[in-house]
C-alpha positions as CSV (number, residue, x, y, z in Angstrom):
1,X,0.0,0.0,0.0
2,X,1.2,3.4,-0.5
3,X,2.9,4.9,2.5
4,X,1.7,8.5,3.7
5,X,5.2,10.8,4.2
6,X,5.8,14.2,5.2
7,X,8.4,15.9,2.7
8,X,11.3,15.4,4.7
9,X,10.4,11.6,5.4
10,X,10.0,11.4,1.7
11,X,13.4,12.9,0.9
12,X,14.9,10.5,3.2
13,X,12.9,7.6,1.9
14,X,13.7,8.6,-1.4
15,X,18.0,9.1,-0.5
16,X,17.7,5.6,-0.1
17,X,16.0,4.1,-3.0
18,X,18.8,5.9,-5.0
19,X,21.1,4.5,-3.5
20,X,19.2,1.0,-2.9
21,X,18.3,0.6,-6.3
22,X,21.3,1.2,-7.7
23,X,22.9,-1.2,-5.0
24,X,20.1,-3.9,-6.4
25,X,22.1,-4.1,-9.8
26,X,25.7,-5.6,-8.4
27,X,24.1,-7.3,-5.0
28,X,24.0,-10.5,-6.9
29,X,27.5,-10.3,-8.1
30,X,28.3,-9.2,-4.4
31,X,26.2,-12.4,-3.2
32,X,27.6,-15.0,-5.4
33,X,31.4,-14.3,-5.1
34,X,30.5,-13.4,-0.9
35,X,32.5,-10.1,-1.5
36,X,31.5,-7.0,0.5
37,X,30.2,-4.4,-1.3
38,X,32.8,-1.4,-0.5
39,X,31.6,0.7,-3.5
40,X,28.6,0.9,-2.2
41,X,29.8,2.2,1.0
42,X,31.3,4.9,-1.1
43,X,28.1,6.6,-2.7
44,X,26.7,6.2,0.7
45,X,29.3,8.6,1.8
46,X,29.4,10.5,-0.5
47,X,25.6,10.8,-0.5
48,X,26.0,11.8,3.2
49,X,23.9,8.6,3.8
50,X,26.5,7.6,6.7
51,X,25.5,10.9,8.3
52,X,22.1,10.0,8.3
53,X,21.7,9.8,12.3
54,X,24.2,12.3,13.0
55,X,22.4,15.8,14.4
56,X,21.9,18.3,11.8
57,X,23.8,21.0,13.9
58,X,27.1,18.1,13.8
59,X,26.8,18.0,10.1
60,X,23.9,15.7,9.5
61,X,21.3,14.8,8.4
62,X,19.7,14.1,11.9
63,X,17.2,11.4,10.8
64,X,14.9,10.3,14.2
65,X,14.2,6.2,14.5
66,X,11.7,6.5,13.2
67,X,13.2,8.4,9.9
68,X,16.1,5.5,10.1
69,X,13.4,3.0,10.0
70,X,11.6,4.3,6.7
71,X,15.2,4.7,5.4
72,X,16.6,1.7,6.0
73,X,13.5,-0.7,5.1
74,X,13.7,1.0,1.6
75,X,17.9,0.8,1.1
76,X,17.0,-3.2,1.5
77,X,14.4,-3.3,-1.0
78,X,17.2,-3.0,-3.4
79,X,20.2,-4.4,-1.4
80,X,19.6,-6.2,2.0
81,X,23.1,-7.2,3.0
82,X,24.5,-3.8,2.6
83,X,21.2,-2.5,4.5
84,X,22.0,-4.6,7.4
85,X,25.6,-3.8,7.0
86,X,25.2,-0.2,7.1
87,X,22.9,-0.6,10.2
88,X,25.7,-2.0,12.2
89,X,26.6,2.3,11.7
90,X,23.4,4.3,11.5
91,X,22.3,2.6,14.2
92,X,24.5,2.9,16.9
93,X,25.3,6.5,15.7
94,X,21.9,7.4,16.2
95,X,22.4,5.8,19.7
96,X,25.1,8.3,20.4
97,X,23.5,11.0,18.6
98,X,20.4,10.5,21.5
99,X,23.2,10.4,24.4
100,X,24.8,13.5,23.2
101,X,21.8,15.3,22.7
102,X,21.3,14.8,26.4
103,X,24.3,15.1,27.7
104,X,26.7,17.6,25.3
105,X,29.8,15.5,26.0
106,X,32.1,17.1,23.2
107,X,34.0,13.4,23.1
108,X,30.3,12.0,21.6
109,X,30.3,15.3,18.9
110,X,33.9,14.8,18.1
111,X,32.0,10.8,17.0
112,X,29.9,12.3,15.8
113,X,31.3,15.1,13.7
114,X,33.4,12.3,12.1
115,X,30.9,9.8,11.0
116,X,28.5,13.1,9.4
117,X,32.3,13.5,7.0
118,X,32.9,9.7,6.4
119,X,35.7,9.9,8.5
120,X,34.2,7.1,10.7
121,X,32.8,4.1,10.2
122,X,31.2,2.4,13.1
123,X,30.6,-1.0,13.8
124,X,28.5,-2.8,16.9
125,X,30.5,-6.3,17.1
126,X,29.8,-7.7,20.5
127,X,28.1,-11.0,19.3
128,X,29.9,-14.5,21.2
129,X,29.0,-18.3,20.5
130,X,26.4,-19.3,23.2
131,X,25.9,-15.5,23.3
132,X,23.3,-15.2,26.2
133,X,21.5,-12.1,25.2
134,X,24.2,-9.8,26.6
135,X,23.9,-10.6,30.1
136,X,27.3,-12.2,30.2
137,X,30.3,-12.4,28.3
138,X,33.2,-14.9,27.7
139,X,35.8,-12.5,27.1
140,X,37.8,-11.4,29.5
141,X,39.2,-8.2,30.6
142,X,42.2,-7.7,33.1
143,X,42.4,-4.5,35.0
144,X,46.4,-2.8,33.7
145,X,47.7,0.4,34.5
146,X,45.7,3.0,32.2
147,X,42.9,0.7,31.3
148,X,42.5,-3.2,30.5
149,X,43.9,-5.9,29.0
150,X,41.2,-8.1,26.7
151,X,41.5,-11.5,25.2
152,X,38.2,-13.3,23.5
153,X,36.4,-14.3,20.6
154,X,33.6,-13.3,18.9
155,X,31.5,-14.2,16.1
156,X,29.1,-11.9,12.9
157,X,31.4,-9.5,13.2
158,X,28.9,-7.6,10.3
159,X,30.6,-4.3,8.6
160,X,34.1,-5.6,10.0
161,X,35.7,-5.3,6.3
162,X,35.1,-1.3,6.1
163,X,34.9,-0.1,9.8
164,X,37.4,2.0,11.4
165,X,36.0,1.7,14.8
166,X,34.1,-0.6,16.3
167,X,32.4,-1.3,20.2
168,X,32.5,-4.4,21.6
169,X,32.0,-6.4,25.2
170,X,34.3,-8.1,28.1
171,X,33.7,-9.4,31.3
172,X,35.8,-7.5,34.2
173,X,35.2,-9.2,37.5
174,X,35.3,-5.8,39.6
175,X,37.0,-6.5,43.1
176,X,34.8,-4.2,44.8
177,X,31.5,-4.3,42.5
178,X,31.7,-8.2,41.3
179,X,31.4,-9.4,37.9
180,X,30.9,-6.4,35.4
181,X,30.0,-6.4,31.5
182,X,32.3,-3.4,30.1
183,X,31.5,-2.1,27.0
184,X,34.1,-0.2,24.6
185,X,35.3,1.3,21.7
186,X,38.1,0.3,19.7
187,X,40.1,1.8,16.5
188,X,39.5,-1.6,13.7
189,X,43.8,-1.8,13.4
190,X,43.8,-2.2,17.5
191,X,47.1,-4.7,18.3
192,X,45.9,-8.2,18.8
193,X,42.7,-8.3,16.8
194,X,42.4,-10.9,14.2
195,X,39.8,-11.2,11.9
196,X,39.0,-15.0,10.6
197,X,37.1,-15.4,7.4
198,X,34.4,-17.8,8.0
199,X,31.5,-16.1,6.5
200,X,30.3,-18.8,4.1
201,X,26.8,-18.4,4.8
202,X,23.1,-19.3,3.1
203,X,22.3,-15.5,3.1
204,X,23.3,-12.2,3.8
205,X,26.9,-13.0,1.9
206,X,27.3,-9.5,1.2
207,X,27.6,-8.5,4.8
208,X,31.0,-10.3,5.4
209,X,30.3,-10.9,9.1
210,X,33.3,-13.1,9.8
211,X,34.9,-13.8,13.2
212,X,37.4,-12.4,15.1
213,X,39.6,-12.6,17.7
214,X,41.1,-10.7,20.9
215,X,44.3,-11.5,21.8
216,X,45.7,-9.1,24.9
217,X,44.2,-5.8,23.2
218,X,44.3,-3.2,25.1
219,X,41.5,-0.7,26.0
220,X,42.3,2.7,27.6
221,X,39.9,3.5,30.5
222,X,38.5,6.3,28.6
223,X,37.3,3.9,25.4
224,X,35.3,1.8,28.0
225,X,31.5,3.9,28.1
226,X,29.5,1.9,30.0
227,X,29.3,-0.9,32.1
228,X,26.3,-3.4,34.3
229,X,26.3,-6.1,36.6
230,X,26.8,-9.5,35.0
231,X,23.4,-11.0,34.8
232,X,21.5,-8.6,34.9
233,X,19.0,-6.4,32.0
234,X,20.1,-2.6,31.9
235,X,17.9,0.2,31.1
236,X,20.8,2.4,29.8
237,X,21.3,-0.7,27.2
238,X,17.3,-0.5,26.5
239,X,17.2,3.1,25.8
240,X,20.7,3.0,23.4
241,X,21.3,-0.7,22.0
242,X,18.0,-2.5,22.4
243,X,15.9,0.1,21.6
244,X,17.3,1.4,18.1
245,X,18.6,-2.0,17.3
246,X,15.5,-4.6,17.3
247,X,13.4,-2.2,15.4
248,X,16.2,-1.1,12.8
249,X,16.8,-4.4,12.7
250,X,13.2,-5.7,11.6
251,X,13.1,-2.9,9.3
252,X,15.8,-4.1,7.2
253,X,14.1,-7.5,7.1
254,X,10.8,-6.0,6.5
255,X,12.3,-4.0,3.6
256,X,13.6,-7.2,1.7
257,X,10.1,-8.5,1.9
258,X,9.0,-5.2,0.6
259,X,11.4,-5.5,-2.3
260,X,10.1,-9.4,-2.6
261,X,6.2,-8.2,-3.2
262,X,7.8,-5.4,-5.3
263,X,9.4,-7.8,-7.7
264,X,5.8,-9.9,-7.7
265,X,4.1,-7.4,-8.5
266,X,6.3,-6.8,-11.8
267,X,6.4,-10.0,-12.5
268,X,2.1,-10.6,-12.7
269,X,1.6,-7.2,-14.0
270,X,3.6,-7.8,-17.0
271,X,2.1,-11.7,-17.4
272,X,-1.4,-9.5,-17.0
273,X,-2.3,-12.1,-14.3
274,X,-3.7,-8.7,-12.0
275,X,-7.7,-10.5,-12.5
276,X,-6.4,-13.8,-11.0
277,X,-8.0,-14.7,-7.7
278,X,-5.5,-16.5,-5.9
279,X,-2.9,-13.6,-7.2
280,X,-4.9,-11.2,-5.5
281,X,-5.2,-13.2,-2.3
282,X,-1.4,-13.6,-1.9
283,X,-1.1,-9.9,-2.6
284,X,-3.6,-9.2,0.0
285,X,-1.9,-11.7,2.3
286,X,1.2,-9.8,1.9
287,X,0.1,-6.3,2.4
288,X,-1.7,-7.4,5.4
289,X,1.8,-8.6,7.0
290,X,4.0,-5.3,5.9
291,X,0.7,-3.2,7.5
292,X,0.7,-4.7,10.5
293,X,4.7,-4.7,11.0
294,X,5.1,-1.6,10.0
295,X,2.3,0.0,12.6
296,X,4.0,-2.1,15.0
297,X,7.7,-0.5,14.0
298,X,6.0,3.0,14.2
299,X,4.2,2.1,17.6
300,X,7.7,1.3,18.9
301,X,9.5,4.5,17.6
302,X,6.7,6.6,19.5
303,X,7.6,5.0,22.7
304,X,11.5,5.8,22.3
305,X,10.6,9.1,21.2
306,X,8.6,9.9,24.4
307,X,10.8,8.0,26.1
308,X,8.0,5.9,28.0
309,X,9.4,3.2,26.8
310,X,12.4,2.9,29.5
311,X,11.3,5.5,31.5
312,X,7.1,4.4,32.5
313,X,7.8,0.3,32.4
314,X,10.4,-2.4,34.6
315,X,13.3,-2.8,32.3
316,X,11.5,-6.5,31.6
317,X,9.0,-5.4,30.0
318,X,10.8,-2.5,28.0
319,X,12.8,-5.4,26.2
320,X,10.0,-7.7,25.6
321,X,8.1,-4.9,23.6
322,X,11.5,-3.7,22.2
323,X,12.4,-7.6,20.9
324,X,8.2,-7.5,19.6
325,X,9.2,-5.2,17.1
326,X,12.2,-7.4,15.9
327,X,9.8,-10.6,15.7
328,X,7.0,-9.5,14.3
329,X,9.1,-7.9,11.3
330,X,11.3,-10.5,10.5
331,X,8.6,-13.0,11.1
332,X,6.6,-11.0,8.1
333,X,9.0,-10.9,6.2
334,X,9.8,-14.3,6.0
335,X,6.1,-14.7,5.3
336,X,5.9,-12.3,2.5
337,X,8.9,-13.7,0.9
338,X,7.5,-17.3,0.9
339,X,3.8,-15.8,-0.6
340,X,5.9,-13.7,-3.5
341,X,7.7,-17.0,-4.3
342,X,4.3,-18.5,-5.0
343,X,3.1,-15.8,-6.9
344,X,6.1,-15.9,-9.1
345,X,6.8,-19.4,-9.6
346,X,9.4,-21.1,-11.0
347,X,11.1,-17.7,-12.2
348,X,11.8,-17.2,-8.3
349,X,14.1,-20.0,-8.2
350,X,16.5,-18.8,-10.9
351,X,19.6,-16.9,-9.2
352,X,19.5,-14.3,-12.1
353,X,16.5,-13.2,-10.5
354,X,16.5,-11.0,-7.0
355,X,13.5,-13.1,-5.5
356,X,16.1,-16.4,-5.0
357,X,18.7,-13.8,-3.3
358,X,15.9,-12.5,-1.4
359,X,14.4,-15.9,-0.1
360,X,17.8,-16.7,1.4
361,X,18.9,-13.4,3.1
362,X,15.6,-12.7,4.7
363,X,16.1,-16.4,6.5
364,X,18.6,-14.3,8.9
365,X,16.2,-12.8,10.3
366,X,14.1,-14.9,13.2
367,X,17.8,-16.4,14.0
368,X,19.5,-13.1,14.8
369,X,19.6,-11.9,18.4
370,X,16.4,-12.5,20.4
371,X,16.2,-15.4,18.4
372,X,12.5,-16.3,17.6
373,X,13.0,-19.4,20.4
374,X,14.6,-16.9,22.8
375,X,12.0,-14.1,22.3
376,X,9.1,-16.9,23.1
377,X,11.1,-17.2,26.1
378,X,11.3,-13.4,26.8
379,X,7.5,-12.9,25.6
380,X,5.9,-15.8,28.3
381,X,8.1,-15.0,31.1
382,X,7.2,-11.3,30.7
383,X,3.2,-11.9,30.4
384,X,3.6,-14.0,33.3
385,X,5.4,-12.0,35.8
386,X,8.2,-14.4,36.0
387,X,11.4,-12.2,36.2
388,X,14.5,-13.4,34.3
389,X,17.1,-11.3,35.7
390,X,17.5,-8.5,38.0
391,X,17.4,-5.0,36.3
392,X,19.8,-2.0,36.5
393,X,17.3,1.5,36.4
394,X,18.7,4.5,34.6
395,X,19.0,6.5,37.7
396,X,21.5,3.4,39.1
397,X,23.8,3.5,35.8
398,X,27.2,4.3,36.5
C-alpha cells in the first residue's frame, strides 16, 4: 500500500531508494562471489547517507528512529546485506546522537562530527558463541595500569571489512562491584585483533560478518562507556542498544520482503495475471503482513521518542516490547517472501533473479539476536510475571 510521508520523510525515503536501487544491480555479483560491497559504501558517503543519524547542527542529516526506519527498510528493498551492514553504523550512531543530545559531552560530537564526513565508520561487534543475550560475556578483561587488557572471541562480526572503529564487550570481575559487563570502543587496526574469514553463509553474503579474535588488546579506560552487573538487564542498554537495534533491525528484514512483493508485482503485472483470484489473495496476504509490521515498527518508535518506553515500564518489559518489534518484522518478512515466491513461480528459483537472493537473506532474520525461540522465552516469562534477571534502572547507571 502506499505509505503516507511528510516531505522530509519522503526525501529521506527517497535518499535511499537511489542508492538502494542502484545497490540492487551488483548485489547478486556481491552475493555469489560473498565479496563485501565497498563501492557501495562509497556513494553512501558521499551521498551523506553515513550521516544520516548524526544531528543536523554536527553536520547531518539528523534522521529520528523513526526516519532511520523508513530509510533503512527501503535501502533493502534493493540491497539487503549492505542494508543490514550499514545498520551495524546508522544505528548505533543514532544511539550516540540520542546520548549527546542529552548530555553535550564534546567526546560523543567529536564521534559524531566524524561519521557526518565519512571519517568514521562504526561497527557494533559484540556477538559470542552461546551468546546469552548480553547478560554475560566470555571475554575477559584484566584491569592494567591505564585501562584493560582483553583476550576473546567473537563471532558476525557484520561491517568488520570497512569499519574503522568498532564497540565491543568483556567481562571484568570488579573486586569491589563483582562481575561487570564493560563495553568499549576500539580503533578496527587495534594490536591483537584478528579477523577470521568464516563467513560462508546461506544469506546475507554481502555483509561479510566473519569472526574475530582478541588476543591481549588493550583498552584505555577512557574507550570503556559503559558498564552493568553480570546478569542482569540494563535500562541504559534499553534506551541505546536494544531500543534502536531490534526495530532497525526488523526494518531491514521487512524492507527485503518489501522488495520481494515489489518484484511480484512486476512480475504478474507484466504476465497481465492482475484478474487472477489466488494472485490477488497472496497480494492481500502480503500487504496485510507489511501493514501490520510496520504500525508495530511506528508504535515502537513513539515510545522511544517519548521516552516511555524505558522510563514508564520495569526494564523487563521495556525489552519484551523492544524484541516484539524485531519478531513480528522478521517474522513478516519471511512470510511475504514465501507468498511472493508462490506468486512468481518457478522464475523465483533462478539466481539471475533478486527473488532467490531475497528468499535466502531474509532467513537471517528470526535467528539473529532475540532469536525467535529466545524471544518466546522473553515474551511468556514477561506476560507472566516471571522475572528473568535482575534489572539496572537509569537512575542506578554508573
Amino acid at each position: 500500500m502506499r505509505q503516507i510521508l511528510t516531505p522530509r520523510e519522503r526525501d529521506l525515503v527517497d535518499l535511499a531508494g537511489t542508492l538502494g536501487d542502484r545497490f540492487a544491480e551488483r548485489a547478486g555479483e556481491h552475493d555469489r562471489e560473498s565479496t563485501f560491497p565497498f563501492e557501495n559504501y562509497e556513494e553512501m558517503r558521499e551521498a551523506g547517507y553515513l550521516g544520516l543519524t548524526v544531528p543536523e547542527e554536527l553536520g547531518g542529516r539528523g534522521a529520528s528512529l523513526h526516519e532511520l526506519i523508513l530509510a533503512q527498510e527501503r535501502l533493502a528493498m534493493g540491497d539487503g546485506s549492505t542494508a543490514l551492514a550499514v545498520n551495524m553504523h546508522v544505528s548505533p550512531i543514532g544511539q550516540l546522537a540520542s546520548l549527546w543530545r542529552s548530555s553535550g559531552d564534546e567526546r560523543l560530537a567529536d564521534v559524531l562530527r566524524r561519521a557526518a564526513d565519512g571519517r568514521l565508520v562504526y561497527a557494533s561487534m559484540s556477538a559470542e558463541p552461546g551468546d546469552p543475550i548480553l547478560m554475560t560475556s566470555s571475554t575477559v578483561a584484566e584491569r592494567v595500569e591505564g585501562g584493560y587488557r582483553v583476550t576473546g572471541k567473537k563471532i558476525f562480526g557484520t561491517e568488520s571489512a570497512v569499519c574503522t572503529e568498532f564497540s565491543t564487550r568483556a567481562r571484568y570481575d570488579d573486586p569491589e562491584r563483582g562481575p561487570q559487563v564493560l563495553f568499549f570502543r576500539l580503533p578496527r587496526d587495534a594490536e591483537g585483533m584478528r579477523m577470521k574469514e568464516t563467513w560462508d553463509t546461506m544469506g546475507m553474503r554481502a555483509t561479510r560478518s566473519d569472526d574475530f579474535e582478541l588476543e591481549d588488546v588493550f583498552v584505555p579506560d577512557d574507550a570503556v562507556f559503559h558498564s552493568y552487573p553480570v546478569g542482569h538487564f540494563d535500562a541504559t542498554m534499553l534506551k541505546t542498544v536494544w531500543g534502536w537495534a531490534m526495530p532497525t533491525f526488523g526494518a531491514v528484514y521487512l524492507g527485503i520482503g518489501a522488495g520481494a512483493l515489489q518484484f511480484a508485482r512486476a512480475q504478474v503485472e507484466a504476465r497481465g495475471r492482475q484478474d487472477d483470484p489466488h494472485v490477488q489473495s497472496l497480494f492481500a496476504e502480503m500487504e496485510v503482513l507489511l501493514e501490520t509490521a510496520r504500525a508495530v515498527l511506528y508504535r515502537h518508535a513513539r515510545e522511544m521518542d517519548s521516552e516511555a518506553l524505558y522510563t514508564e515500564l520495569p526494564v523487563q518489559d521495556g525489552m519484551a516490547r523492544a524484541v516484539l518489534t524485531k519478531y513480528v518484522t522478521t517474522n513478516n518478512a519471511v512470510a511475504i517472501v514465501d507468498r511472493a515466491l508462490h506468486v512468481v513461480g518457478g522464475a523465483g528459483y533462478y539466481r539471475r533473479f533478486p527473488l532467490e537472493r531475497m528468499y535466502r537473506d531474509v532467513r537471517a532474520g528470526p535467528i539473529m539476536p532475540y532469536s525467535n525461540l529466545e524471544a518466546h522465552d522473553l515474551f511468556g516469562r514477561t506476560s507472566l510475571g516471571v522475572e528473568i534477571a535482575p534489572a539496572v534502572p537509569l537512575d542506578e547507571a554508573p
